[in-house]
DRENPA-3360 file (N, C-alpha, C; in nm, 2 decimals, always signed):
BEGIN
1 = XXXXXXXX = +1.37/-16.03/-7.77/+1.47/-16.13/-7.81/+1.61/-16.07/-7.77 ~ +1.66/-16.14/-7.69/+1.83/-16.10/-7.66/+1.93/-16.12/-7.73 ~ +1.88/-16.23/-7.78/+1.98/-16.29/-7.88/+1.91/-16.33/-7.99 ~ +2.04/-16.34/-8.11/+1.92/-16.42/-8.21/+2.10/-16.50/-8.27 ~ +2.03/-16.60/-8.31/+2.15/-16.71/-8.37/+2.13/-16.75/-8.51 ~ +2.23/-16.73/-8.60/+2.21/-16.67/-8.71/+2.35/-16.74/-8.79 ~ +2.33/-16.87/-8.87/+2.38/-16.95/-8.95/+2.43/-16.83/-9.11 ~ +2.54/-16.86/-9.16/+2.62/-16.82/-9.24/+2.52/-16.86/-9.41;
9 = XXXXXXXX = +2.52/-16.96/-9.43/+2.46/-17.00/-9.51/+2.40/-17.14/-9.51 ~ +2.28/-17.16/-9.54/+2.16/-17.31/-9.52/+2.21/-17.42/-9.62 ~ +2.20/-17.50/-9.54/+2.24/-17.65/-9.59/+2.36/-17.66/-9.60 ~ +2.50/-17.62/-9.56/+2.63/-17.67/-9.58/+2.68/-17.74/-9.48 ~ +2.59/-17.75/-9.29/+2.62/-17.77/-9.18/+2.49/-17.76/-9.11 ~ +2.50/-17.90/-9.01/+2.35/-17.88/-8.93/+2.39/-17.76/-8.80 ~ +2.32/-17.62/-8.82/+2.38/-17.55/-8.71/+2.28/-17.50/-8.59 ~ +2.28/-17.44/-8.46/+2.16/-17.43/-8.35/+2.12/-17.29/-8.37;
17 = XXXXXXXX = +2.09/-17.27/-8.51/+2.03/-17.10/-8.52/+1.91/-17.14/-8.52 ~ +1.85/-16.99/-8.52/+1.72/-16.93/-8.57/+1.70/-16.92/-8.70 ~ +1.80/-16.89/-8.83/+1.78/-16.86/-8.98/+1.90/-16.84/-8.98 ~ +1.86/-16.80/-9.13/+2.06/-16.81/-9.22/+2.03/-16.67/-9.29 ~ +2.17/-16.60/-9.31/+2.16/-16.48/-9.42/+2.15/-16.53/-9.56 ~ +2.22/-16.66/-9.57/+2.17/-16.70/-9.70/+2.13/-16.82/-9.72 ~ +1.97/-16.83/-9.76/+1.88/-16.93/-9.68/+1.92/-17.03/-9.84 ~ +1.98/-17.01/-9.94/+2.01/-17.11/-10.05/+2.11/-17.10/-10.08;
25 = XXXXXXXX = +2.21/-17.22/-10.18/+2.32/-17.22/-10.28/+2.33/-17.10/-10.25 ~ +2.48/-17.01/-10.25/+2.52/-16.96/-10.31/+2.60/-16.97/-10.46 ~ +2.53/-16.91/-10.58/+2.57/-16.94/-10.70/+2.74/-16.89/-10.72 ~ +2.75/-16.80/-10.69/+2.90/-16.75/-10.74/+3.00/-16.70/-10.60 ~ +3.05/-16.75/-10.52/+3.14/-16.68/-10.43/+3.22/-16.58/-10.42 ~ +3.21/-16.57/-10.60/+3.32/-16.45/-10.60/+3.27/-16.33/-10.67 ~ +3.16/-16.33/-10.68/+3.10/-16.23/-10.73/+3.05/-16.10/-10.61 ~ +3.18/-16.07/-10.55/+3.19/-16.02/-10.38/+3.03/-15.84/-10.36;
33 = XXXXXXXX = +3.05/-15.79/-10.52/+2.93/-15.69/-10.51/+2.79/-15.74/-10.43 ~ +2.75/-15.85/-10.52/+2.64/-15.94/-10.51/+2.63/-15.96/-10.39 ~ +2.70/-16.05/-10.32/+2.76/-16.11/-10.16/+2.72/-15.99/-10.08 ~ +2.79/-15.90/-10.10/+2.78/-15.80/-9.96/+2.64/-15.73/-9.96 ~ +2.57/-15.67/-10.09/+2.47/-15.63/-10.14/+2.32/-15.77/-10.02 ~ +2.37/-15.84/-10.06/+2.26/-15.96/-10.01/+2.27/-15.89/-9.85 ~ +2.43/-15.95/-9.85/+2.42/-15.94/-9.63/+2.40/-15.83/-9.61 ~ +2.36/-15.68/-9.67/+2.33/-15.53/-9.63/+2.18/-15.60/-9.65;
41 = XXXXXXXX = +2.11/-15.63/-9.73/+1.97/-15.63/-9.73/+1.92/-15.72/-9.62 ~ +2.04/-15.87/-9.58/+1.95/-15.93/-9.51/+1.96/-15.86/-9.35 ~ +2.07/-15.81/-9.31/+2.10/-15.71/-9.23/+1.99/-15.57/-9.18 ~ +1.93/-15.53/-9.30/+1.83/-15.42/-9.33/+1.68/-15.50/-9.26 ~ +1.67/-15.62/-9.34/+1.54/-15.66/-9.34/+1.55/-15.76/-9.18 ~ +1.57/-15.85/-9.17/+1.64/-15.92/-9.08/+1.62/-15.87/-8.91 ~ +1.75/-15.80/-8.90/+1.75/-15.75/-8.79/+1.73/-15.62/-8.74 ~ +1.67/-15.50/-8.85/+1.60/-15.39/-8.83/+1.44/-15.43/-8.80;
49 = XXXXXXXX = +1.46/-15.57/-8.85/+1.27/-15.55/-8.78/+1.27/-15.61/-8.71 ~ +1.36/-15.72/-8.66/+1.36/-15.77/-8.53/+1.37/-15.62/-8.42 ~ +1.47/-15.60/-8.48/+1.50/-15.48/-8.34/+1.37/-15.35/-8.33 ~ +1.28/-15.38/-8.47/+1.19/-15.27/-8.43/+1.04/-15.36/-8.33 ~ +1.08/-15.46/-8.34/+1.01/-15.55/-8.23/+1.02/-15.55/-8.10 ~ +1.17/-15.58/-8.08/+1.24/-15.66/-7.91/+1.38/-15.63/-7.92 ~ +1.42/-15.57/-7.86/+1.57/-15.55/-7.85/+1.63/-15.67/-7.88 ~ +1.77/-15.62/-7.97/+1.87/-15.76/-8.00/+2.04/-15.69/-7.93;
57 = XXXXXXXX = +2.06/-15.77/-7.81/+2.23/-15.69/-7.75/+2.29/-15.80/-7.84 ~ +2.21/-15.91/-7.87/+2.38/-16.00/-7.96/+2.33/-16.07/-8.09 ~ +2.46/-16.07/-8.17/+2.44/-16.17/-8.29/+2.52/-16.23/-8.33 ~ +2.50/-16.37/-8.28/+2.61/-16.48/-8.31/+2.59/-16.54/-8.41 ~ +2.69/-16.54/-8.52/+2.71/-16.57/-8.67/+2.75/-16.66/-8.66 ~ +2.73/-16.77/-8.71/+2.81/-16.91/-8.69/+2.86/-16.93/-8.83 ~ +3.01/-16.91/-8.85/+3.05/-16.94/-8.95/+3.12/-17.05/-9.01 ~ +3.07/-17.10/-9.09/+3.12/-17.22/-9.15/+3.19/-17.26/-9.28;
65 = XXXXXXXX = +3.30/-17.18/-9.32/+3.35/-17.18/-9.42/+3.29/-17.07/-9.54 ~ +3.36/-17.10/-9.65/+3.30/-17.02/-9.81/+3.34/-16.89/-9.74 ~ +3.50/-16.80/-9.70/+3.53/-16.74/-9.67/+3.45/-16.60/-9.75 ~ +3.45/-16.59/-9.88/+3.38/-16.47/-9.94/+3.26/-16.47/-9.90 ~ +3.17/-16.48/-9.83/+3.04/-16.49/-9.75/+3.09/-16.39/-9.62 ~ +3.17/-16.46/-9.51/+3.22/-16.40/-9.42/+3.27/-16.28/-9.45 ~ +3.36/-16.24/-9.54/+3.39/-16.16/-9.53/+3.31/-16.06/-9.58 ~ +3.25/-16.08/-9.71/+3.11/-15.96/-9.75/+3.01/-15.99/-9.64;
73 = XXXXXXXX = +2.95/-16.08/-9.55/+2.91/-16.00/-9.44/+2.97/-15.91/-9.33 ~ +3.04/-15.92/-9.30/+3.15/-15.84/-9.21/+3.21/-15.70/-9.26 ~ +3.18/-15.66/-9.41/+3.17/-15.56/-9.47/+3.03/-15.47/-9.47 ~ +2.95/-15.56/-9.44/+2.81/-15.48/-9.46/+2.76/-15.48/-9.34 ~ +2.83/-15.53/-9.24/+2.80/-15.53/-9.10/+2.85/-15.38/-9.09 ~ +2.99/-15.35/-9.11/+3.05/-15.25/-9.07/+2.96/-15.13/-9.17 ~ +2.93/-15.14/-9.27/+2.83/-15.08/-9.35/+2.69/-15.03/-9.25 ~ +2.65/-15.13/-9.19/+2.52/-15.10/-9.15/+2.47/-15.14/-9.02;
81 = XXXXXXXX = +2.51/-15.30/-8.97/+2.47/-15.34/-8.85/+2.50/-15.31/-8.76 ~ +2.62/-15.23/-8.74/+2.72/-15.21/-8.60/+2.60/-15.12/-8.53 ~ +2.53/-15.04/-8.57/+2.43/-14.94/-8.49/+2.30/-15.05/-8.43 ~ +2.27/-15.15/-8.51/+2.14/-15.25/-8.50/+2.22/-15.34/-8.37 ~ +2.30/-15.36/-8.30/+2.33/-15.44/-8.20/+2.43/-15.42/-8.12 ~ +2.42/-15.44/-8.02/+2.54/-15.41/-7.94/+2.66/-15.48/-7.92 ~ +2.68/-15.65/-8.00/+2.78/-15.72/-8.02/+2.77/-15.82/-8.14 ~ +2.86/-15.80/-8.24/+2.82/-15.97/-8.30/+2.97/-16.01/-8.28;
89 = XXXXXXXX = +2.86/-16.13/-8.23/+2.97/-16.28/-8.20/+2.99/-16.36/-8.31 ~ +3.11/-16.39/-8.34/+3.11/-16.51/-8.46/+3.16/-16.64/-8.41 ~ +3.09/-16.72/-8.45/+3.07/-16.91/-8.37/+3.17/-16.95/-8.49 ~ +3.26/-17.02/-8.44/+3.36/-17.12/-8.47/+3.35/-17.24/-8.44 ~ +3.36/-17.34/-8.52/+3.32/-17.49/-8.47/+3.47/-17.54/-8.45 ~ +3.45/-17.60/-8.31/+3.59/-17.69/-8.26/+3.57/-17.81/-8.28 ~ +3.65/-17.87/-8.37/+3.62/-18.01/-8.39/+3.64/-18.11/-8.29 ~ +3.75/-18.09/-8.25/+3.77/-18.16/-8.12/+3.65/-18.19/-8.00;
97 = XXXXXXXX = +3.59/-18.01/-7.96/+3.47/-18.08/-7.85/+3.34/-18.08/-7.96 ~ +3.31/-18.05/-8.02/+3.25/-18.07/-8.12/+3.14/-17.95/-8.08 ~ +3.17/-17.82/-8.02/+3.09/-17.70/-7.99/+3.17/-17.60/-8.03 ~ +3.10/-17.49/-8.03/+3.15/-17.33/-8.12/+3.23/-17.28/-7.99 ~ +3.31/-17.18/-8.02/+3.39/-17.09/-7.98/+3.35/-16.95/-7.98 ~ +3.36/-16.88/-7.95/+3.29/-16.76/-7.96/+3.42/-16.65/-8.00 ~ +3.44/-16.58/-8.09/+3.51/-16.45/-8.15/+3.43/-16.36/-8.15 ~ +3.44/-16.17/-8.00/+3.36/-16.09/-8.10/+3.47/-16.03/-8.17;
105 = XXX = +3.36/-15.99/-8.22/+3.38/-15.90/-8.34/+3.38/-15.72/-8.33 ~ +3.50/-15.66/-8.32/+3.47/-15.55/-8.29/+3.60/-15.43/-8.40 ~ +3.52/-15.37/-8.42/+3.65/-15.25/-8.51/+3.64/-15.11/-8.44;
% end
């Protein structure tokens, strides 16, 4: 797998992933320990065993709002993922053409 495409959170937008880091409701947005705690596990589980499968060079996050999400993943990316892939891309939706934009992401 070269890529894998990977929705923000399930059911808020119909998006062209493969899975979501958070496949339900999010109950509290601001409960940021919890948040980031989740995207290191799903991060851990996720794409460490993808990658102990088939190599992954990219991971495009398609983000779609509920800003405390994005950012506790983007915290636990830098936590843990940056070694698991060689780029994550984060998908922006343009309303106008009605397709993603692409932002990487790099620190």
């Amino acid at each position: 797998m070269d890529s894998l495409h990977v929705g923000l959170i399930k059911g808020r937008h119909p998006l062209p992933v493969d899975g979501y880091v958070w496949s339900s409701m999010v109950e509290d947005p601001l409960d940021f320990d919890t948040l980031e705690s989740e995207a290191e596990n799903w991060i851990a589980d996720v794409v460490k065993y993808d990658l102990d499968n088939q190599i992954i060079n990219n991971i495009y996050l398609y983000v779609t709002g509920l800003t405390p999400c994005t950012i506790s993943f983007l915290k636990a990316w830098e936590q843990k993922g940056y070694t698991l892939a060689d780029n994550l891309v984060l998908m922006h939706h343009d309303r106008e053409t009605d397709n993603y934009v692409e932002q990487q992401w790099k620190f």
